[in-house]
C-alpha positions in Angstrom: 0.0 0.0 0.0 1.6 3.5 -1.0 1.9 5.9 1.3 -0.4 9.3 1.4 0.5 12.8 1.6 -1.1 14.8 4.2 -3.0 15.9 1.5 -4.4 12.9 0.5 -5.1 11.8 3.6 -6.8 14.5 4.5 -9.2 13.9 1.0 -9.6 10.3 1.9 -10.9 11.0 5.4 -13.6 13.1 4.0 -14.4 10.3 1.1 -14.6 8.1 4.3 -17.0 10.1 6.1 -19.3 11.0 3.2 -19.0 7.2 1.7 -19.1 8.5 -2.0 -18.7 12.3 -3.1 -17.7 14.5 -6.5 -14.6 16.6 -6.1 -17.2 19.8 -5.1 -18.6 18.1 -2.6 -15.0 17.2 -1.1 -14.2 20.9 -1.3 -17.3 21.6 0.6 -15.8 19.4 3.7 -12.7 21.0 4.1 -12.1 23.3 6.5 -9.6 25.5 5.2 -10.5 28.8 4.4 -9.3 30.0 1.7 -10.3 26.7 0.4 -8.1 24.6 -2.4 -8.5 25.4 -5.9 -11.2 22.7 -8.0 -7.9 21.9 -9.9 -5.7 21.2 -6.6 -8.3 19.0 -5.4 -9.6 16.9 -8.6 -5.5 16.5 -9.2 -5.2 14.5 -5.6 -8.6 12.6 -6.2 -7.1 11.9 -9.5 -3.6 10.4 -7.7 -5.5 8.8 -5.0 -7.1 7.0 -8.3 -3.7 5.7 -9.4 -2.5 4.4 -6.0 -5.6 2.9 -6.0 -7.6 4.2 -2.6 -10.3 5.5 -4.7 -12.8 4.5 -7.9 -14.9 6.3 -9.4 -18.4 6.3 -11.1 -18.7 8.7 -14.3 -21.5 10.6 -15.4 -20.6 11.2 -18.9 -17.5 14.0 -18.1 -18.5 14.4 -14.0 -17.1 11.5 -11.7 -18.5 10.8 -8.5 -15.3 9.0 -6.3 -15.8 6.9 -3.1 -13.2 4.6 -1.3 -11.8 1.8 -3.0 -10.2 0.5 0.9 -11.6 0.9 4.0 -10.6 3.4 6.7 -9.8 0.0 9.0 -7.5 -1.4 6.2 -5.5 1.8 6.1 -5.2 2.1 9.7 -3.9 -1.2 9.6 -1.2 -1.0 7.4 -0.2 2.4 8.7 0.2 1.4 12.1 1.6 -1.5 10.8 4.1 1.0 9.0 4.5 3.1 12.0 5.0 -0.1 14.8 8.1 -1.4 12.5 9.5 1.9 11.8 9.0 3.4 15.3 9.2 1.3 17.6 11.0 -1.8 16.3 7.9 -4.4 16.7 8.0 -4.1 20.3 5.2 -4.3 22.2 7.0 -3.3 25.4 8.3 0.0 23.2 4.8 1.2 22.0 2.9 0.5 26.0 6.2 2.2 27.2 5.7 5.1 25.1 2.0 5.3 25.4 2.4 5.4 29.4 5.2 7.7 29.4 4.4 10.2 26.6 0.7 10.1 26.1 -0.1 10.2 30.4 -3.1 7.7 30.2 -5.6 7.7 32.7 -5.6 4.7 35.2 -9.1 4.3 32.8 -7.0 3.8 30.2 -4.5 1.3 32.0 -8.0 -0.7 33.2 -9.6 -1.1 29.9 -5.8 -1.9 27.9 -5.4 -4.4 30.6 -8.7 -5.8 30.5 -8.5 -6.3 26.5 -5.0 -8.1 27.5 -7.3 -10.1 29.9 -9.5 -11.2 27.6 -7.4 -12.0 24.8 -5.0 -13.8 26.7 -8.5 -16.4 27.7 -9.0 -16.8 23.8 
């Protein structure tokens, strides 16, 4: 799976959140004021095409676009990505960091030991 721009990303989440969408409508969704050009944003639709996160249904010369993965199957491979590059496949480096640098909550510790719990009964 290629890797996305910020950019891209940030078109796919929309496409995720409104399931299928033409490239106005993705304008619409952004934030960003001023927003992107049409060109600017039909040019990433158009590369998110090739890399093959979106398809597209025409209407004669106007395409509508919707996902071609799902926002759980990029998650995946990204933190798969991120697990390797970052912490080295260790479990003990990722709980380490998430208790050092992200200050969870003793909620937090209860329900990640508690899913430890119960998949360590499976």
């Amino acid at each position: 799976m290629e890797e996305l721009t910020r950019t891209e990303e940030r078109v796919m989440q929309i496409l995720w959140k409104l399931k299928k969408a033409f490239v106005k409508d993705i304008i619409d969704a952004l934030p960003d004021e001023p927003k992107p050009p049409y060109n600017t944003i039909s040019s990433v639709v158009r590369l998110l095409e090739k890399k093959g996160y979106v398809d597209y249904k025409a209407y004669g010369k106007t395409y509508e676009y919707f996902p071609a993965i799902s926002k759980a199957e990029y998650r995946k491979a990204s933190f798969k990505k991120m697990f390797t590059g970052y912490f080295d496949n260790s479990v003990e480096s990722l709980l380490s960091f998430m208790v050092k640098e992200e200050k969870l909550s003793e909620d937090d510790i209860k329900k990640i030991q508690e899913l430890i719990d119960k998949n360590t009964k499976k």
